[in-house]
N, CA, C and O of each residue as an XYZ file, in Angstrom:
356
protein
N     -25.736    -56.147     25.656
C     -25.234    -57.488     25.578
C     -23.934    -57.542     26.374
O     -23.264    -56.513     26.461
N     -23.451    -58.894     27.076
C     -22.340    -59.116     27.868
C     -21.826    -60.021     27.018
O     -22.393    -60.974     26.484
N     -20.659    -59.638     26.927
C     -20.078    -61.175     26.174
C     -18.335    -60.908     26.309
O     -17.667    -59.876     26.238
N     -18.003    -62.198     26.512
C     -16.369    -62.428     26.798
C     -15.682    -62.488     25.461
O     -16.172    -62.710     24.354
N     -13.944    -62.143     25.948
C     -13.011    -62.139     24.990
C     -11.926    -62.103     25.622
O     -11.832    -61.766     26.803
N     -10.687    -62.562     24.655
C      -9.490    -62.879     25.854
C      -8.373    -62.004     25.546
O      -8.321    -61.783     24.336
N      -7.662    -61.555     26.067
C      -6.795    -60.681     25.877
C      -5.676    -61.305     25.629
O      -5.746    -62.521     25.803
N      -4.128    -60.678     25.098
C      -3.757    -61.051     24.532
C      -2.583    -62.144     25.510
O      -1.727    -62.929     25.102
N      -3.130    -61.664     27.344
C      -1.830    -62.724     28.041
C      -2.982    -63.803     28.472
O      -3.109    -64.237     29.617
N      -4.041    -64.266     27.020
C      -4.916    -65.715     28.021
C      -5.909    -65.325     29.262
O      -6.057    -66.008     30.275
N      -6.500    -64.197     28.998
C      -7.086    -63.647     30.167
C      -8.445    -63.474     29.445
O      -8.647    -62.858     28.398
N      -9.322    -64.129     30.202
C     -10.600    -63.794     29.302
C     -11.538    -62.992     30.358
O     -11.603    -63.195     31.571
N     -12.412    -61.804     29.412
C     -12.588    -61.058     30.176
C     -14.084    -60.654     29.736
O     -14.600    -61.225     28.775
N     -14.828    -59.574     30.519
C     -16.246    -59.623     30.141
C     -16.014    -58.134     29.405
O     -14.960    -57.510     29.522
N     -16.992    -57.735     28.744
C     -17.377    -56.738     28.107
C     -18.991    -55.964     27.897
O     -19.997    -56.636     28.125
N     -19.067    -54.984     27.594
C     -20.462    -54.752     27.216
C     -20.796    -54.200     25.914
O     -20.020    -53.256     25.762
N     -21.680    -54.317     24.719
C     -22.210    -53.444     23.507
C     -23.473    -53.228     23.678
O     -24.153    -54.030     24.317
N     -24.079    -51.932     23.049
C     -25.394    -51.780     22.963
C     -25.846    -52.241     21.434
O     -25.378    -51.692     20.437
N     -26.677    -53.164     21.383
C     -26.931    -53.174     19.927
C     -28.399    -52.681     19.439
O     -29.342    -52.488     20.207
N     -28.433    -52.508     18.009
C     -29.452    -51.948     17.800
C     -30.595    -52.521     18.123
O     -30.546    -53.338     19.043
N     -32.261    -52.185     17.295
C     -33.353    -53.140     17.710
C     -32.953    -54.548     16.904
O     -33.208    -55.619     17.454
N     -32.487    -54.528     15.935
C     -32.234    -55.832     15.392
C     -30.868    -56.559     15.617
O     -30.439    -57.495     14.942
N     -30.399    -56.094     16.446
C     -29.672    -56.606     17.212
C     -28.769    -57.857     16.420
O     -28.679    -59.058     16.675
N     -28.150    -57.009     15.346
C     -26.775    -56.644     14.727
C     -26.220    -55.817     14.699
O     -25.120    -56.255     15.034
N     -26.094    -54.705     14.519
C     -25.660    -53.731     14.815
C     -24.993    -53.086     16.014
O     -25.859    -52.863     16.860
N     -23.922    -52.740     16.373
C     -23.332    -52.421     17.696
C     -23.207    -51.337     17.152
O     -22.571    -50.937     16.177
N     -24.197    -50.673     18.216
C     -24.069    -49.379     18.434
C     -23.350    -48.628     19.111
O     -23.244    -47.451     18.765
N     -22.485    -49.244     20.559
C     -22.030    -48.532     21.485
C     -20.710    -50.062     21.846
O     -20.794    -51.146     21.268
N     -19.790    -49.769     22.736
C     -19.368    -50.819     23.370
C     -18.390    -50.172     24.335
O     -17.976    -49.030     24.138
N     -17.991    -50.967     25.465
C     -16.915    -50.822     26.761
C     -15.512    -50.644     25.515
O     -15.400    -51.290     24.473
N     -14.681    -49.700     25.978
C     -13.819    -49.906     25.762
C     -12.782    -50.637     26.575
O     -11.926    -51.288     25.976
N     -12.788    -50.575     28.080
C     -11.839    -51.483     28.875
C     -13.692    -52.953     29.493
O     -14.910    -53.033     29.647
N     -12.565    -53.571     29.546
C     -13.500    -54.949     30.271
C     -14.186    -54.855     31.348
O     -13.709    -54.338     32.358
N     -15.497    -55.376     31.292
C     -16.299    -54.760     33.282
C     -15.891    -55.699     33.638
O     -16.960    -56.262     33.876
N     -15.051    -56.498     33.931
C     -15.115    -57.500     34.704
C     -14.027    -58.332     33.936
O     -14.077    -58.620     32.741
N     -12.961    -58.694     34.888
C     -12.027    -59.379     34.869
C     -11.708    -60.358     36.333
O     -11.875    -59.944     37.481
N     -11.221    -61.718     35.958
C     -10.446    -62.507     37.016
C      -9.842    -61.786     37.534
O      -9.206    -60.978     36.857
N      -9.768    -61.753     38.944
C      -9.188    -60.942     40.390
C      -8.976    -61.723     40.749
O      -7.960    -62.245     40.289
N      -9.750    -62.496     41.890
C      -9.832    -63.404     42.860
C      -9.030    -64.737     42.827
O      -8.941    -65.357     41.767
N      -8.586    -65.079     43.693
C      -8.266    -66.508     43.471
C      -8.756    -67.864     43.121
O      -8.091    -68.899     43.080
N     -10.265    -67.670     42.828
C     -11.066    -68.439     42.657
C     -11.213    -68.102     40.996
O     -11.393    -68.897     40.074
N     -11.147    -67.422     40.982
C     -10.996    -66.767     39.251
C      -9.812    -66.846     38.779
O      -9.815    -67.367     37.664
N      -8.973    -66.602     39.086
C      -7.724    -66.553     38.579
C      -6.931    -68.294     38.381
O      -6.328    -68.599     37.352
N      -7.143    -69.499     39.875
C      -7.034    -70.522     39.610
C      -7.970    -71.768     39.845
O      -8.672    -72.078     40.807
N      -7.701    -72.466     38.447
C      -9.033    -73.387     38.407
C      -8.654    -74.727     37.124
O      -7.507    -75.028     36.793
N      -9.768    -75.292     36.634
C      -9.633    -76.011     35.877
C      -9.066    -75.281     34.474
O      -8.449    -75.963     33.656
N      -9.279    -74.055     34.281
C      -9.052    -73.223     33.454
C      -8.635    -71.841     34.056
O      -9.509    -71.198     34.638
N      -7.377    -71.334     33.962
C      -7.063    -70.489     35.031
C      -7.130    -68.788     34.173
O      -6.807    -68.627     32.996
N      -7.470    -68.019     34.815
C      -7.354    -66.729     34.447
C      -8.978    -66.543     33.327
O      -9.051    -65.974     32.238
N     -10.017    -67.201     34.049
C     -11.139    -67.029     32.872
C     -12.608    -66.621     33.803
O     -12.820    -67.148     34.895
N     -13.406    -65.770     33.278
C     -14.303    -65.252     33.864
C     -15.800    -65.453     32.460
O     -15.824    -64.954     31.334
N     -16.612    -66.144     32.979
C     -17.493    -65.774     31.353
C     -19.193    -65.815     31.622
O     -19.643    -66.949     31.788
N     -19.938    -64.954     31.665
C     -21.012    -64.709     31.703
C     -22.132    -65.854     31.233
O     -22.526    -66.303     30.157
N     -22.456    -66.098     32.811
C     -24.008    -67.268     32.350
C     -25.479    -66.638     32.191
O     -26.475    -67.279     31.853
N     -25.425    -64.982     32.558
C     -26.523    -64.390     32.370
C     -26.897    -63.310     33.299
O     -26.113    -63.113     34.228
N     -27.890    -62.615     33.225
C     -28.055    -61.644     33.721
C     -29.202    -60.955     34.425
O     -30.260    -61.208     33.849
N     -29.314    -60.352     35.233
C     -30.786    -60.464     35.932
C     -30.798    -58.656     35.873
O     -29.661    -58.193     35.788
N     -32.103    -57.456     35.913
C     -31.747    -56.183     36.295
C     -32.859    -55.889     36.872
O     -33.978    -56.000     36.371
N     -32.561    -55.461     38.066
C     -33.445    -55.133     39.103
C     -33.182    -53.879     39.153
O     -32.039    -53.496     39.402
N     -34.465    -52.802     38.865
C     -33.999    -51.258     39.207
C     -32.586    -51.044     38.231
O     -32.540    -51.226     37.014
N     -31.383    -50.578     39.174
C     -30.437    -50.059     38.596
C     -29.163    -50.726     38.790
O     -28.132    -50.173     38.408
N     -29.137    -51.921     39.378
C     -28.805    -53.298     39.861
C     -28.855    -54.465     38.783
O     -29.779    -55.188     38.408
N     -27.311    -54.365     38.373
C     -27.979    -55.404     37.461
C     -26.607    -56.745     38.239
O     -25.490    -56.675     38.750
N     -27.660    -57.883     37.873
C     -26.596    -58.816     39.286
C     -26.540    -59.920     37.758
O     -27.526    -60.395     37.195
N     -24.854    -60.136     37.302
C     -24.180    -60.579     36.365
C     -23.812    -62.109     37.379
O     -23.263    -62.281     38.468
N     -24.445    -63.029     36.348
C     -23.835    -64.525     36.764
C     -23.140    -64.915     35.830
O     -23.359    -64.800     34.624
N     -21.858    -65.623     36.613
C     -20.491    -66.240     35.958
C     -20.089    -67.152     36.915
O     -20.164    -67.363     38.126
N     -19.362    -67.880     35.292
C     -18.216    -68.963     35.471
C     -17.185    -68.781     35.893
O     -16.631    -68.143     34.997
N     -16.084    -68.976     37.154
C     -14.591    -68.847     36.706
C     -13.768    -69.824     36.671
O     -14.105    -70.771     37.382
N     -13.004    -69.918     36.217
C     -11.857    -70.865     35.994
C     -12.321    -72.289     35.646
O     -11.622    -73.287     35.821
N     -13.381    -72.292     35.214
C     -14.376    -73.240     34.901
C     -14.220    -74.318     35.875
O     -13.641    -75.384     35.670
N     -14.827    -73.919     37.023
C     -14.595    -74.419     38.387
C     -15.537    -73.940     39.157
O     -16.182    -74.827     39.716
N     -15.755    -73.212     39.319
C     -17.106    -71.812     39.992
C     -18.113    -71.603     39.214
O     -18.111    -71.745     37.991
N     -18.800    -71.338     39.732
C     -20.094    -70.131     39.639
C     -20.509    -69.178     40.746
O     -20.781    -69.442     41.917
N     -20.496    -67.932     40.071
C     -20.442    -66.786     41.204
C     -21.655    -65.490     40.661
O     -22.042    -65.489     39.493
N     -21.998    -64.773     41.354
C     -22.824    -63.651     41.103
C     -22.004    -62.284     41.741
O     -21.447    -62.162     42.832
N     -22.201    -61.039     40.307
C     -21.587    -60.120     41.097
C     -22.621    -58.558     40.707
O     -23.254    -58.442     39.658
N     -22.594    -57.879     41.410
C     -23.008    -56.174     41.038
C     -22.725    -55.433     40.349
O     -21.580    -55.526     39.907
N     -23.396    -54.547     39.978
C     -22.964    -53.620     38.918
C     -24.118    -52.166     39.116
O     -25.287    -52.507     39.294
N     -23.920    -51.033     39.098
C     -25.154    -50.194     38.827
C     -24.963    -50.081     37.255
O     -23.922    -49.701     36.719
N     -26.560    -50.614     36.344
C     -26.904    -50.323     35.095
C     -26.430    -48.917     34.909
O     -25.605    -48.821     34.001
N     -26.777    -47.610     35.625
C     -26.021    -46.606     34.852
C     -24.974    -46.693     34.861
O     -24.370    -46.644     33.789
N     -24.453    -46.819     35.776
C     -22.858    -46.926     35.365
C     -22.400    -47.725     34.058
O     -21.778    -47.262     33.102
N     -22.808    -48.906     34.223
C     -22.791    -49.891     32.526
C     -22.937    -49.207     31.713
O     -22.053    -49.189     30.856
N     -24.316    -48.139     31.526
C     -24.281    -47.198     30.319
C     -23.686    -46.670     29.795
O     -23.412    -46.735     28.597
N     -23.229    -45.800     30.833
C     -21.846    -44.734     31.273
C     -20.174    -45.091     30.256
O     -19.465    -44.353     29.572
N     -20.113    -46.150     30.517
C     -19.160    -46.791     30.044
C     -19.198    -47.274     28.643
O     -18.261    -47.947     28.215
N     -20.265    -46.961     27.865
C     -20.513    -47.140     27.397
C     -20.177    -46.469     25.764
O     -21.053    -45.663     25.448
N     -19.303    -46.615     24.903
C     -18.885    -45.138     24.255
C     -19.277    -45.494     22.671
O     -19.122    -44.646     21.791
């Protein structure tokens, strides 16, 4: 699962958990954020400093993450799934 949260300077940021089959349970999660506002398109907007997941596509080991930023945009970005795993603790 991808899902946002904001840190504590107003920065909202993406994350990852593995949850169980019934999917309550978090089994695993990112400890730092995959994905944070960088860009200037992310960083300023109708809502500035916000990044938040519209969904997710995984091709192979490619998984291509669509987002909102600054609630102004929509953008698509990369990731290799193992690596996501990886990060995973």
């Amino acid at each position: 699962m991808i899902y946002h949260g904001i840190s504590r300077h107003a920065t909202y940021r993406l994350g990852a958990a593995l949850l169980d089959s019934s999917g309550i349970t978090v089994l695993a999660r990112t400890a730092d954020p995959i994905f944070e506002p960088l860009e200037k398109y992310e960083r300023e907007g109708d809502v500035p400093n916000v990044v938040f997941s519209c969904g997710a596509v995984v091709r192979g080991d490619t998984v291509f993450l669509y987002y909102g930023a600054a609630d102004k945009v929509t953008g698509v970005a990369t990731a290799s799934l193992a690596h996501m795993l990886d990060a995973l603790t």
